[in-house]
Backbone as CSV, one residue per row, in Angstrom:
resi,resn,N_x,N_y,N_z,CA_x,CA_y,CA_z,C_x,C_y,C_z
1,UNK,0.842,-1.178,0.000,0.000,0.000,0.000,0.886,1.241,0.000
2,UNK,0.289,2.630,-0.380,1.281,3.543,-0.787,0.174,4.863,-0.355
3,UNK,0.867,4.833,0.663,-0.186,6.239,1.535,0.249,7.808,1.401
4,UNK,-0.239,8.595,0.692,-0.035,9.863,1.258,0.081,10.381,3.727
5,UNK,-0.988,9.467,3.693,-0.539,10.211,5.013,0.883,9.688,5.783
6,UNK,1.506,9.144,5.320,2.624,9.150,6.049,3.932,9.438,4.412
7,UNK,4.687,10.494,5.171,5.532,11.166,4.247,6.691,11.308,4.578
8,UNK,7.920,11.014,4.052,9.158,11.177,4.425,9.789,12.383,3.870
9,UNK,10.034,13.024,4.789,10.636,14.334,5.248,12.441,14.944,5.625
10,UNK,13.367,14.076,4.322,14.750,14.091,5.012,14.386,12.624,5.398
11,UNK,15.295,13.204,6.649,15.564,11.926,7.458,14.271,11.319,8.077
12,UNK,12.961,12.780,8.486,12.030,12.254,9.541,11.079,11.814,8.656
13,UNK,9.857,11.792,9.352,8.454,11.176,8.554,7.423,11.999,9.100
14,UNK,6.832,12.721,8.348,5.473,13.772,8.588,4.116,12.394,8.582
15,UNK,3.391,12.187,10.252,2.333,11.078,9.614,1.213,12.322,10.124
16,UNK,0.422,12.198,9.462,-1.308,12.355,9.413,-1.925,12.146,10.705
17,UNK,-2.186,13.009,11.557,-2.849,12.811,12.988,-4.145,11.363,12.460
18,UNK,-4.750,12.352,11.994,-6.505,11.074,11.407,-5.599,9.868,10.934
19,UNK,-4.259,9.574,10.276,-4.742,8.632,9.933,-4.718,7.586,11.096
20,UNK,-3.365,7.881,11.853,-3.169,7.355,13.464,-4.558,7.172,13.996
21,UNK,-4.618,8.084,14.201,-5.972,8.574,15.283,-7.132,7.033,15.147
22,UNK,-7.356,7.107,13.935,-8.832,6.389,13.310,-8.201,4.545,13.568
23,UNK,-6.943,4.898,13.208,-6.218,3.116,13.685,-6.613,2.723,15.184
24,UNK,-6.510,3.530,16.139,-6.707,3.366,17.929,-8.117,4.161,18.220
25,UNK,-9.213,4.354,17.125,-10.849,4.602,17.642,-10.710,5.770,18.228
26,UNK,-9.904,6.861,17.975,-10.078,7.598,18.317,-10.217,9.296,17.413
27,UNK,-10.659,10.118,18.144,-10.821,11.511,17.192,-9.503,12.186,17.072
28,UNK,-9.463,12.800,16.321,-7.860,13.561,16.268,-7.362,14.827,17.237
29,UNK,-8.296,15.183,17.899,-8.300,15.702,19.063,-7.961,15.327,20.170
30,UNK,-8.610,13.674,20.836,-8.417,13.487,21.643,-7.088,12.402,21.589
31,UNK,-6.540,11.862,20.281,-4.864,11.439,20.112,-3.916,12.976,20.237
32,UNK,-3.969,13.766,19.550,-3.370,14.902,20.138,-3.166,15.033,21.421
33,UNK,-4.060,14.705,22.214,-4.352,15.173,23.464,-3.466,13.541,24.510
34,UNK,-3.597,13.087,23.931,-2.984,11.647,24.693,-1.151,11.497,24.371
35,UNK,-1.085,11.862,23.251,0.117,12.205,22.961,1.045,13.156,23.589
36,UNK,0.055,14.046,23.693,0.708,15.440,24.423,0.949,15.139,26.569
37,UNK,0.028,14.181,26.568,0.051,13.563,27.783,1.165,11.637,28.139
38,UNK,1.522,11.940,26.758,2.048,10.306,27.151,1.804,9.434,27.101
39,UNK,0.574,8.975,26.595,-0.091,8.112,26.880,-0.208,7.061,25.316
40,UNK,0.088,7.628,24.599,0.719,7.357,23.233,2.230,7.887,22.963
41,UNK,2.734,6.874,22.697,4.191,6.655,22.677,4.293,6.372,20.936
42,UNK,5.537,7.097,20.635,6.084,6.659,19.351,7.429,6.265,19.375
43,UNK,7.959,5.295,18.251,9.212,5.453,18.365,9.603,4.721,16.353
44,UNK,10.376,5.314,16.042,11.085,5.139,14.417,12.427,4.291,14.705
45,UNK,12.432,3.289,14.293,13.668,2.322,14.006,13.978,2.420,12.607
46,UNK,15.258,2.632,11.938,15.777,2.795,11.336,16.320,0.941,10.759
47,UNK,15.813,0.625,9.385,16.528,-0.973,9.715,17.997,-0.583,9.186
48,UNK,18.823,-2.030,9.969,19.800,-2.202,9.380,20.492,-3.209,8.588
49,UNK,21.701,-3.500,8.279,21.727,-4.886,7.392,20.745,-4.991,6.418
50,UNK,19.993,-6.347,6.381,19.554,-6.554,5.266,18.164,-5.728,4.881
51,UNK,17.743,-4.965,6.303,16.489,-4.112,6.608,16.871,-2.715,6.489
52,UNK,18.307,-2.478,5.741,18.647,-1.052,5.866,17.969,0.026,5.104
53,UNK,17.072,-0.330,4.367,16.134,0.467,3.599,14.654,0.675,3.924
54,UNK,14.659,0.050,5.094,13.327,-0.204,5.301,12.940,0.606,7.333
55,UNK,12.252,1.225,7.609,11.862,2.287,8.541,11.042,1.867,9.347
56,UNK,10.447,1.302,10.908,9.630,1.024,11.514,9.050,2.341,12.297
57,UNK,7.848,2.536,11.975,7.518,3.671,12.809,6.008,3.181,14.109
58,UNK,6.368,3.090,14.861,5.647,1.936,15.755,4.584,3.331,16.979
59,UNK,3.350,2.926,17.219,2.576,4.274,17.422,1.727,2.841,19.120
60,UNK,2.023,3.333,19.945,1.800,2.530,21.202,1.207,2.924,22.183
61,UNK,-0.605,2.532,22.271,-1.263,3.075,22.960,-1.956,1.721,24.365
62,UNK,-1.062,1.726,25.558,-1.502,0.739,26.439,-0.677,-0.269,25.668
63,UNK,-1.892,-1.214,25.728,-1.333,-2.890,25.198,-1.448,-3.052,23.454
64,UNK,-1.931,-1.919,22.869,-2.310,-1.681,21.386,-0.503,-1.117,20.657
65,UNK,-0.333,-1.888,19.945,0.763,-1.120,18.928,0.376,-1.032,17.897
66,UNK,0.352,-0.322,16.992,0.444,-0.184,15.321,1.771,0.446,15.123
67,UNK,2.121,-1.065,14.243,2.996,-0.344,13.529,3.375,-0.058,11.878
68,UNK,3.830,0.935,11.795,4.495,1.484,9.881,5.140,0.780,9.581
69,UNK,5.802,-0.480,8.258,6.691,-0.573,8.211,6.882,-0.170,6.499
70,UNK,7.845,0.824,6.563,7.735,1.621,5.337,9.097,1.485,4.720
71,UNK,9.283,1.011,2.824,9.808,-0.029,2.691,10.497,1.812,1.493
72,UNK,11.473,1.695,0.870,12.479,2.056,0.375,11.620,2.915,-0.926
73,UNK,10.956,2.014,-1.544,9.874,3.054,-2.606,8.815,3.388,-1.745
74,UNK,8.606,3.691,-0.356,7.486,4.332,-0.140,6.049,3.567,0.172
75,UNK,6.626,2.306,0.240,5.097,1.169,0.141,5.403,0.976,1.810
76,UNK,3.809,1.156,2.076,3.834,0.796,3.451,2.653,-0.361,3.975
77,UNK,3.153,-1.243,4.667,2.692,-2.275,5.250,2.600,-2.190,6.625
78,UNK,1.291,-2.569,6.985,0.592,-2.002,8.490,1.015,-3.253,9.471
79,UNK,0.545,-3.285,10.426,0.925,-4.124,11.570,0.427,-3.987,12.636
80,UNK,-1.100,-3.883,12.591,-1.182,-3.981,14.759,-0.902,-5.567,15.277
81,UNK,-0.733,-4.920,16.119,-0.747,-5.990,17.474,-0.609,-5.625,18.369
82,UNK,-0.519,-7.086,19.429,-1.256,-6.686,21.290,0.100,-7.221,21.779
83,UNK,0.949,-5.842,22.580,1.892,-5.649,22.911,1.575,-6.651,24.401
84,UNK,2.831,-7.599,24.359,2.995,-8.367,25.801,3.402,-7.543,26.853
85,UNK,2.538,-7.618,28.073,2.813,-7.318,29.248,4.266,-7.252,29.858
86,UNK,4.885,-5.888,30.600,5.989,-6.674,31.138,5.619,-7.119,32.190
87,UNK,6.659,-8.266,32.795,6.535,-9.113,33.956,7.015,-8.404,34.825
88,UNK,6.652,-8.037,35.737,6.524,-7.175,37.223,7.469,-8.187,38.239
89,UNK,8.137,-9.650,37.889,8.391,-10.204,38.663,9.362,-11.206,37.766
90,UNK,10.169,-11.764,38.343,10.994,-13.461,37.584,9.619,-14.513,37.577
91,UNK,9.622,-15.380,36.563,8.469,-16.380,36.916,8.904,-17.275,38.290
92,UNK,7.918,-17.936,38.431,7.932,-18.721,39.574,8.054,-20.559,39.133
93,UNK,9.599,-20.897,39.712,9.557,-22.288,40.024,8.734,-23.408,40.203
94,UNK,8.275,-24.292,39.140,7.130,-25.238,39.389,8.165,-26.539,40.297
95,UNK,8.182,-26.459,41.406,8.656,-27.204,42.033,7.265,-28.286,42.511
């Protein structure tokens, strides 16, 4: 797929509040607003080696991730998924 709302900018990537927004059910107001509070996390990985052309831009709300993975001509392939819990503890010994 080959989206206008996400645009590479140089080095960075200009994405589209709506298009985020509408991925996690929400209005573009109130992702603005969660963003601006933390509560949505981003982060851009750069690949390397054999992924060196290729850009992860990963958008993380709670246990929800979507992520970009946006490939060298500009084709981008989506990705949610349900981010694993961290473990608060070592597991426990089935003795």
């Amino acid at each position: 797929m080959r989206d206008d709302s996400i645009a590479r900018d140089g080095e960075d990537f200009i994405v589209e509040a709506a298009f985020v927004a509408g991925k996690f059910g929400l209005s573009v107001d109130a992702f603005r607003a969660e963003l601006q509070r933390g509560a949505i996390v981003t982060i851009c990985e750069r690949g390397e080696g054999e992924d060196h052309a290729r850009t992860r831009l990963t958008f993380r709300r709670g246990a929800l991730l979507w992520r970009f993975i946006i490939g060298q001509d500009g084709a981008i392939h989506e990705d949610p998924i349900l981010a694993k819990p961290a473990r608060s503890s070592p597991p426990q010994s089935s003795r």
